[in-house]
C-alpha positions in Angstrom: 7.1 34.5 -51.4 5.5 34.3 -48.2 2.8 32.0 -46.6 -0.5 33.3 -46.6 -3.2 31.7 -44.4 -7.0 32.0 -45.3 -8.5 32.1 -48.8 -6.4 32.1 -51.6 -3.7 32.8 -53.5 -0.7 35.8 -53.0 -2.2 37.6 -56.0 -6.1 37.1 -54.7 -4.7 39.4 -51.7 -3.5 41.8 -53.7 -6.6 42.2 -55.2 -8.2 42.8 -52.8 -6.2 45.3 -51.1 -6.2 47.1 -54.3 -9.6 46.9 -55.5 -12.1 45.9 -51.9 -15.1 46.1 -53.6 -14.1 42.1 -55.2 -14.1 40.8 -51.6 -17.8 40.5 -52.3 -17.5 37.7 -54.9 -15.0 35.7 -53.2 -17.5 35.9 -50.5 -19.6 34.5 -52.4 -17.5 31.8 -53.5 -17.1 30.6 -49.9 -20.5 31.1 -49.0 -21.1 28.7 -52.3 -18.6 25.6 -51.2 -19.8 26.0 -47.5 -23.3 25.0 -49.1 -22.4 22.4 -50.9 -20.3 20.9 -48.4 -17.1 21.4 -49.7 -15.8 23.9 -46.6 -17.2 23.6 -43.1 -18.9 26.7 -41.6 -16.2 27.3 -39.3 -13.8 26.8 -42.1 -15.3 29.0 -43.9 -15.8 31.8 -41.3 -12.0 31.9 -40.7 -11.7 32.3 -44.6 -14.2 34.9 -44.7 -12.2 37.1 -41.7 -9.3 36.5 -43.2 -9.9 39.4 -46.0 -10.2 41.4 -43.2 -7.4 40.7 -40.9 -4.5 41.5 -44.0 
């Protein structure tokens, strides 16, 4: 299995390639801890481009 940097899990990734359209709600989720404290916004900015960098 390989190392995968950024948000989530192998199978989240796979999602997401297969069906883009989900991207949104992990968005979301990020968006959501970033609020509450739980990520850092620049944290969570290198999560967020992550989705887009596979």
């Amino acid at each position: 299995m390989k190392k995968i940097k950024g948000f989530g899990c192998p199978l989240l990734h796979e999602t997401h390639k297969k069906y883009p359209h989900i991207k949104k709600f992990s968005i979301q989720r990020i968006l959501r801890e970033t609020r509450s404290g739980a990520l850092e916004p620049g944290e969570a900015l290198e999560q967020i481009w992550s989705f887009y960098k596979i």
